[in-house]
C-alpha positions as CSV (number, residue, x, y, z in Angstrom):
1,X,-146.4,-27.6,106.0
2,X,-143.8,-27.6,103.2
3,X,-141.0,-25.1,103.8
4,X,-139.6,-23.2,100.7
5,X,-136.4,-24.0,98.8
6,X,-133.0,-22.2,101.1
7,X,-131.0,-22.6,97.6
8,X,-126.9,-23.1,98.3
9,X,-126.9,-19.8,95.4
10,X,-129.7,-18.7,93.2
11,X,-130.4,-16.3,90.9
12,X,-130.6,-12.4,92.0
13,X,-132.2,-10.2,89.5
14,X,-132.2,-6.3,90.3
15,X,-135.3,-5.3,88.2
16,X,-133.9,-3.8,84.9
17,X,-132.6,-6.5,83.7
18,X,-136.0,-7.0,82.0
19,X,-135.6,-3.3,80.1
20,X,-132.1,-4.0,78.4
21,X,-134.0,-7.0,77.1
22,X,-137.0,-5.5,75.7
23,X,-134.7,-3.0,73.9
24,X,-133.0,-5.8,72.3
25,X,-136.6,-7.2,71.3
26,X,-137.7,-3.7,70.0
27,X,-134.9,-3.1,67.8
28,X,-134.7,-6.9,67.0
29,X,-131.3,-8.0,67.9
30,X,-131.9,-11.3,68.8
31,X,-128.1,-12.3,67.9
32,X,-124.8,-13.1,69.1
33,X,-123.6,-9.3,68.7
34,X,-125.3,-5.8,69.1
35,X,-125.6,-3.2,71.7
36,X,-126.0,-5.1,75.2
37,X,-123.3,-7.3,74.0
38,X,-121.1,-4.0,73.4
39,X,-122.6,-1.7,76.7
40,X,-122.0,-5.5,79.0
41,X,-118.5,-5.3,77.7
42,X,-117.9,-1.6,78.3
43,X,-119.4,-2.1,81.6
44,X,-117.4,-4.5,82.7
45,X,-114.8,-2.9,81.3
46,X,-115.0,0.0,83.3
47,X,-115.5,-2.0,86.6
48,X,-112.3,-3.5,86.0
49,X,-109.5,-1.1,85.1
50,X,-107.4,0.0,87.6
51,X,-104.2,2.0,86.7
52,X,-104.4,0.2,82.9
53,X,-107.3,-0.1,80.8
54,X,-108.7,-3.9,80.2
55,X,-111.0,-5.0,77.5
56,X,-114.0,-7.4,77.3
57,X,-115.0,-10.2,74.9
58,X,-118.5,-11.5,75.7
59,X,-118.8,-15.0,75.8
60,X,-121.0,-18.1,75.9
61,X,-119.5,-19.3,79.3
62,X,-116.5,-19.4,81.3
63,X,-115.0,-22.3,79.9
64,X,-115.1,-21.3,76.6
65,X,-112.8,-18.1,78.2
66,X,-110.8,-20.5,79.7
67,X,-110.4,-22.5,75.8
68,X,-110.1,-18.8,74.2
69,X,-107.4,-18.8,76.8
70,X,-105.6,-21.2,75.8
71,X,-105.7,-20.3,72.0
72,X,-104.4,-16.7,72.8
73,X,-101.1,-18.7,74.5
74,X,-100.8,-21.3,71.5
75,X,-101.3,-24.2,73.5
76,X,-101.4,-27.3,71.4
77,X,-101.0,-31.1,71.4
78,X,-98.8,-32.4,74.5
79,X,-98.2,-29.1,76.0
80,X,-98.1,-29.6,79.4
81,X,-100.5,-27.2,81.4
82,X,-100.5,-26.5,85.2
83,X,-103.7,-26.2,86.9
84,X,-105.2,-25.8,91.0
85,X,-106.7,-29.5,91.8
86,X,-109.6,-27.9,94.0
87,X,-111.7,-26.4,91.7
88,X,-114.1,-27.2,89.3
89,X,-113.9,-29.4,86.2
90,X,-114.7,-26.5,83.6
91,X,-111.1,-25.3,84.9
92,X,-109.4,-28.3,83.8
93,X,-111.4,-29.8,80.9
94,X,-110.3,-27.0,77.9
95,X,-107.0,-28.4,78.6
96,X,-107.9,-31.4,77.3
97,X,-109.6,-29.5,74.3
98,X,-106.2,-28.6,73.2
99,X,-104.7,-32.2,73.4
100,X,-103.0,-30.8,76.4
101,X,-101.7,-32.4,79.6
102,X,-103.1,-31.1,83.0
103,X,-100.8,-31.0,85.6
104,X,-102.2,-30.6,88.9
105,X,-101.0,-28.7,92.1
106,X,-102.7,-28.6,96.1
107,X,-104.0,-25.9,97.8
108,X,-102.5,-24.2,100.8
109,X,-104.2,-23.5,104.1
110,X,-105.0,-19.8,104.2
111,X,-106.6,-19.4,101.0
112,X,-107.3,-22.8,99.9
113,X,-105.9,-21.7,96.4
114,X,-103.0,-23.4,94.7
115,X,-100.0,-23.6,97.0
116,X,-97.4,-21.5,95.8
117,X,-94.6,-23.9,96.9
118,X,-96.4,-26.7,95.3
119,X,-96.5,-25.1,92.1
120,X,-92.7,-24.2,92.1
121,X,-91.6,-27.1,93.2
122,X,-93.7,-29.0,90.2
123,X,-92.3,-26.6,87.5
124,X,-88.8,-27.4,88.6
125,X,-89.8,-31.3,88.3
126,X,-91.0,-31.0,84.5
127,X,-88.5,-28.6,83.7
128,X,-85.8,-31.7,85.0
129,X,-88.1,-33.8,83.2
130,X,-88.0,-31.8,79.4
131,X,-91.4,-30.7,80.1
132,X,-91.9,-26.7,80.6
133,X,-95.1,-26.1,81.1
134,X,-96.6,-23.4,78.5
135,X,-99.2,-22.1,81.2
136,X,-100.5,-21.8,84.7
137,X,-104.5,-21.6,85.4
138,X,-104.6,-20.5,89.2
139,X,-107.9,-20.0,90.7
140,X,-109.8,-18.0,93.2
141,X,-111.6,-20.2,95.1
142,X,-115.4,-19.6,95.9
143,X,-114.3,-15.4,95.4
144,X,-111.2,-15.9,97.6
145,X,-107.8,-14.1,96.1
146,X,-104.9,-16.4,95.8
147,X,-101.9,-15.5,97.2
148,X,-101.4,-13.3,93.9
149,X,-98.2,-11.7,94.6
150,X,-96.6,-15.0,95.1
151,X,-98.3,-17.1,92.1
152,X,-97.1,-14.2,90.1
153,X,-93.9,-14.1,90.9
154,X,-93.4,-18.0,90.2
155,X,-94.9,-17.4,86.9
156,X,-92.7,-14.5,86.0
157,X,-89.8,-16.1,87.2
158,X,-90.1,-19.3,84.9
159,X,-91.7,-17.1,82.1
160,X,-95.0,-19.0,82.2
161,X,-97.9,-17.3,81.0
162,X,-100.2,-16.9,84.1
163,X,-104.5,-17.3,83.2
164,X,-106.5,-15.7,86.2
165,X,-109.9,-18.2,86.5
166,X,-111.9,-15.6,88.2
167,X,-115.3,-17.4,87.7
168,X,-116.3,-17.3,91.1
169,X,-114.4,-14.0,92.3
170,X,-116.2,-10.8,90.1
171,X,-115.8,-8.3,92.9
172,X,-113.0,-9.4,94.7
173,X,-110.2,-8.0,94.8
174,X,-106.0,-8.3,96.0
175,X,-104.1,-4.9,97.2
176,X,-107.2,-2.9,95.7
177,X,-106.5,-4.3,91.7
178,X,-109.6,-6.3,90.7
179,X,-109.7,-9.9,90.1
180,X,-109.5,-10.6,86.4
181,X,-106.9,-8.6,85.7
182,X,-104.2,-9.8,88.2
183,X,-102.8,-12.4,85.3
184,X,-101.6,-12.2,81.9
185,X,-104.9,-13.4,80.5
186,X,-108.6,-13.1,83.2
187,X,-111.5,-15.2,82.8
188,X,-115.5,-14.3,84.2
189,X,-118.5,-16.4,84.6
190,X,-122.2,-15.4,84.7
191,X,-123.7,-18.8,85.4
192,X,-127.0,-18.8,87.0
193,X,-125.0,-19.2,90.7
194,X,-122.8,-16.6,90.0
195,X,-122.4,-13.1,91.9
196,X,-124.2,-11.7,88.7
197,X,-125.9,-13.8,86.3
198,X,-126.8,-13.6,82.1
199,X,-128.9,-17.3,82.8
200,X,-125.1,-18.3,81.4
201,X,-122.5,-16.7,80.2
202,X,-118.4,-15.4,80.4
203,X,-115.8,-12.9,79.4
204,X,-112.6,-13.0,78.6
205,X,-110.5,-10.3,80.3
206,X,-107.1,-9.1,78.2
207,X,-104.6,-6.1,78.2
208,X,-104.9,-5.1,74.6
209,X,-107.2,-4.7,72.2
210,X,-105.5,-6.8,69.3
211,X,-106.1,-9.6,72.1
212,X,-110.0,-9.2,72.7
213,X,-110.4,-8.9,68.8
214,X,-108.7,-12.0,68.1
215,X,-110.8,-14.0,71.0
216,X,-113.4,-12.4,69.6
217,X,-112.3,-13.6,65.9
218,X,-112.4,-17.3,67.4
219,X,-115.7,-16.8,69.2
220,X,-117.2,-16.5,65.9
221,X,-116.0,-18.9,64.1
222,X,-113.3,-17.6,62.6
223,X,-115.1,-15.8,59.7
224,X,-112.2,-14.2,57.7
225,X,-112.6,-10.3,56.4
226,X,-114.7,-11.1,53.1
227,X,-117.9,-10.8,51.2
228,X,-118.6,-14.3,51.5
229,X,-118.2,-17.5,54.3
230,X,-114.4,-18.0,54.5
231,X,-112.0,-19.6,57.1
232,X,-108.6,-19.9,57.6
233,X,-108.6,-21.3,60.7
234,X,-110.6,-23.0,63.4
235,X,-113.5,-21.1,64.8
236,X,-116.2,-21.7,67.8
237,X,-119.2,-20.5,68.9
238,X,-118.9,-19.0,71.8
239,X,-119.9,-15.5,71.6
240,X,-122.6,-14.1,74.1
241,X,-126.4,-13.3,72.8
242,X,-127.6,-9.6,73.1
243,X,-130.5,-11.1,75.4
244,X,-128.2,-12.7,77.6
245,X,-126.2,-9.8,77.6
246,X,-129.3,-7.4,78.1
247,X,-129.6,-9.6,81.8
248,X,-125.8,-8.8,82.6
249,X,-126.3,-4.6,81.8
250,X,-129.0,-5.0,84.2
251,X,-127.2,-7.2,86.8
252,X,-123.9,-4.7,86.9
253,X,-126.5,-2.4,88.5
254,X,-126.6,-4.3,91.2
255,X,-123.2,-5.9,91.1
256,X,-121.5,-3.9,94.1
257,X,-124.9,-4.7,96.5
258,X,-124.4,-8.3,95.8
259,X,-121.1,-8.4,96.9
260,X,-122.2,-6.7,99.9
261,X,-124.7,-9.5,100.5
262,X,-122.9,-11.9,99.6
263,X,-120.1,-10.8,102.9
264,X,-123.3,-10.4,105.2
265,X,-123.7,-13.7,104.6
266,X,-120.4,-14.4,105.4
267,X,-120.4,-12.5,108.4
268,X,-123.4,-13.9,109.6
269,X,-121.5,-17.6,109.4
270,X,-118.2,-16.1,111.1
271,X,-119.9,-14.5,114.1
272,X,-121.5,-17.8,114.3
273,X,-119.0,-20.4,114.2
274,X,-116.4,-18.2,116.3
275,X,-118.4,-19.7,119.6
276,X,-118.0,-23.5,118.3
277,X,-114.3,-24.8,118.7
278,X,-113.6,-27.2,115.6
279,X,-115.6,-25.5,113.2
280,X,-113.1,-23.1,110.2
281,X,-114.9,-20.2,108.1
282,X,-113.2,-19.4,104.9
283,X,-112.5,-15.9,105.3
284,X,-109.5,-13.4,104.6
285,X,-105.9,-14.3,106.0
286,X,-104.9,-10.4,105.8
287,X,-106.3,-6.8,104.8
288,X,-104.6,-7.2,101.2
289,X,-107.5,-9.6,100.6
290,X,-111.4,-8.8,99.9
291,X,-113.2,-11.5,98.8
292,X,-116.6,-11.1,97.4
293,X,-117.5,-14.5,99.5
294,X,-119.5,-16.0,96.5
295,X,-119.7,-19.2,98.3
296,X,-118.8,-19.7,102.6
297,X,-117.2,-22.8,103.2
298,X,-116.5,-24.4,106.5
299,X,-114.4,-27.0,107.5
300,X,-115.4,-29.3,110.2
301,X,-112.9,-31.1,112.5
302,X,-114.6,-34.5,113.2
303,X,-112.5,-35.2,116.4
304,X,-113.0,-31.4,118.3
305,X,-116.9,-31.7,117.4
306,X,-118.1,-35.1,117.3
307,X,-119.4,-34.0,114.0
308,X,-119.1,-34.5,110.2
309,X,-119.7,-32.0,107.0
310,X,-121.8,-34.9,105.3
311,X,-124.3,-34.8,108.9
312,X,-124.5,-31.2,108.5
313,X,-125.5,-31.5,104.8
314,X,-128.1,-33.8,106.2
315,X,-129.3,-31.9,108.1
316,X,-129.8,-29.0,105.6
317,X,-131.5,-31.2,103.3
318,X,-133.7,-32.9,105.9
319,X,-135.4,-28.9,106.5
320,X,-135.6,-28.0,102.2
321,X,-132.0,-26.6,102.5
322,X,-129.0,-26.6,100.0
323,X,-125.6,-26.8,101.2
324,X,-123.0,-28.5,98.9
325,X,-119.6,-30.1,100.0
326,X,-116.2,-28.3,98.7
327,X,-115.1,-28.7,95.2
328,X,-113.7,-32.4,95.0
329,X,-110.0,-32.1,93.6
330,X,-109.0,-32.8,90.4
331,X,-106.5,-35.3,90.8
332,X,-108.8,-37.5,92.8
333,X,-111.6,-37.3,89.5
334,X,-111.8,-40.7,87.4
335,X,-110.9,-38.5,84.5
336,X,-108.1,-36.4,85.9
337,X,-106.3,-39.0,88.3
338,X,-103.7,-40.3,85.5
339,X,-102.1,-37.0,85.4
340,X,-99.4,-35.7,87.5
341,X,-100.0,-34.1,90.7
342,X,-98.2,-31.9,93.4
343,X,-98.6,-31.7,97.2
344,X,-99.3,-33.3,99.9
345,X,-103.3,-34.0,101.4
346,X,-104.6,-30.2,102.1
347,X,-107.3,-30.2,99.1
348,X,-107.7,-33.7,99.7
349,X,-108.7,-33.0,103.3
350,X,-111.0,-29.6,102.3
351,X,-113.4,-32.1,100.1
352,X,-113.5,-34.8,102.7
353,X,-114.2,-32.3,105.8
354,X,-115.4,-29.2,104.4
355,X,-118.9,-27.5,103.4
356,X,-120.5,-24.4,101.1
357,X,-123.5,-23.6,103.0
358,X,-126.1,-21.1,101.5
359,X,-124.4,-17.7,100.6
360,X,-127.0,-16.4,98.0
361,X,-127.5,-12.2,98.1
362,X,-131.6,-12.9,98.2
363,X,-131.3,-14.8,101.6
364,X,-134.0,-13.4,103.9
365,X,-133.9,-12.0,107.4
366,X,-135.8,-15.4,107.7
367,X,-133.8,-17.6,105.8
368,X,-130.7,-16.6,108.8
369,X,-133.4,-17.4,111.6
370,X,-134.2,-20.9,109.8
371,X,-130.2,-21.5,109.4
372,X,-129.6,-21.1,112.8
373,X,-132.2,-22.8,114.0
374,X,-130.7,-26.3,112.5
375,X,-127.0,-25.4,113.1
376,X,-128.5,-25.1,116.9
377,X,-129.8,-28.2,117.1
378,X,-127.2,-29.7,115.5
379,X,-124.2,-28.7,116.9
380,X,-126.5,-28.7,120.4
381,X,-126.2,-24.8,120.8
382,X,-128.8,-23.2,123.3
């Protein structure tokens, strides 16, 4: 018998998603602007603000945040950009939208994140070299804070504009402020494997309103204040639809349950691996940390268990289960490797002995009992 799909992170819809969207149908906007587009923003809006008000731009994805990003800071041909090597590509790629260089820094050990001493230590080398850099992208891997108060710092010290990639990390948070609003500029996604989900989808998070309604300016192609078509400057597409949107109003309904899910999930793999000697769960280095655990990851020591990350994965995939290995670091990419990097071997090392096993907020009392079952067998565990 064929045993349904255990999916690494799939789609959780909370059941009114579908209302927003028939609203949007009945009063026909079908566009890139109405009132989902406005209520998501305000949502997200209010979910966010701590002691200072944030605002919202809806957008198509996270990387086109991450490019708005950019923009905002006037990063332009040759600037040189600092970004964490252990993440994914859409981090790294709208640098190269702007004609910008990357330049790449490790991860440290609690966190995974960019390495704080890395970083500085590369911004002192370009500084020597003529080359400040004009920003910082530091992100929270798989929902997990990085060491914020420390990144921050750095950035203040060297005045460098500091852009918060809080793709995976919606409902996470460091000391109690939110993640996407710990940096001078925040950035959201809502890809279908995200904590919520608008099919796909981002925001850009800001500290004024002049900034939103400038990204938003550029998210709609630049269409100057007149009667007719006209531009005065480069525009994009990458405004959010009212549908999409409509899925999003719905999904911040169930935003704060998803997080708590997403932890039992977490939990589940902790309390596991804690018996198995050899065997590291992601998890938070200190109470200033609460990570939504979007994604568990493990790291696997080869030598104490006679076992690899890639067998595991096998072994998922041999019983219809996804599990995925870490992000694979920038500066070891065929496209990213010419650039300069920082560090020593620690992200290097997560890729080559680490795993994200399934962490979706629809897993089933018995989707754990079928987990365990093939981590018991594997790692020989009566």
């Amino acid at each position: 018998m064929n045993k349904e799909k255990i999916w690494l992170s799939s789609p959780h819809m909370g059941g009114n998603e579908q209302s927003y969207i028939q609203q949007a149908f009945d009063a026909n906007w079908i566009a890139p602007l109405g009132p989902n587009v406005i209520g998501f923003e305000s949502d997200l809006e209010r979910y966010l603000k701590n002691e200072e008000a944030v605002f919202v731009g809806a957008l198509s994805s996270g990387t086109a945040a991450i490019h708005l990003a950019l923009i905002l800071l006037g990063i332009s041909q040759g600037d040189e950009v600092i970004c964490q090597s252990m993440t994914f590509s859409a981090s790294a790629n709208p640098i190269l939208y702007q004609g910008a260089l990357p330049v790449f820094i490790d991860s440290e050990e609690d966190t995974w994140n960019m390495c704080p001493d890395s970083l500085e230590e590369a911004i002192i080398d370009r500084i020597a070299k003529g080359n400040t850099p004009k920003a910082i992208i530091a992100v929270h891997l798989y929902g997990m804070p990085f060491k914020a108060d420390e990144i921050a710092a750095i950035a203040k010290k060297y005045q460098i504009p500091l852009i918060e990639d809080s793709a995976e990390a919606l409902g996470s948070s460091f000391k109690g402020q939110k993640c996407g609003t710990l940096g001078d500029i925040g950035i959201l996604s809502f890809n279908g494997n995200k904590i919520i989900t608008t099919s796909g989808g981002g925001a850009i998070v800001v500290n004024s309103k002049g900034l939103k309604d400038r990204a938003v300016f550029f998210a709609t192609q630049s269409r100057d204040n007149a009667p007719h078509y006209q531009h005065s400057e480069v525009g994009y597409n990458y405004r959010m639809s009212n549908i999409c949107a409509g899925i999003g109003r719905g999904q911040m309904e169930v935003l704060d349950k998803h997080v708590s899910l997403r932890r039992k999930a977490n939990a589940f793999y902790s309390d596991y691996f804690s018996a198995i000697d050899g065997v590291d769960v992601l998890k938070e280095p200190a109470s200033e940390w609460f990570s939504n655990h979007w994604l568990t990851g493990i790291v696997i020591d080869a030598e104490k268990t006679g076992k690899t990350a890639e067998e595991l994965r096998l072994a998922f995939e041999k019983e219809n289960i996804e599990s995925r290995p870490l992000w694979k670091p920038m500066h070891l990419q065929p496209i990213f490797e010419k650039y300069p990097y920082y560090g020593t071997d620690v992200s290097a090392n997560l890729f080559k002995n680490g795993l994200c096993l399934p962490s979706g907020s629809n897993l089933t009392n018995d989707d754990f009992v079928r987990l365990e079952n093939v981590l018991n067998v594997f790692f020989e565990k009566n």
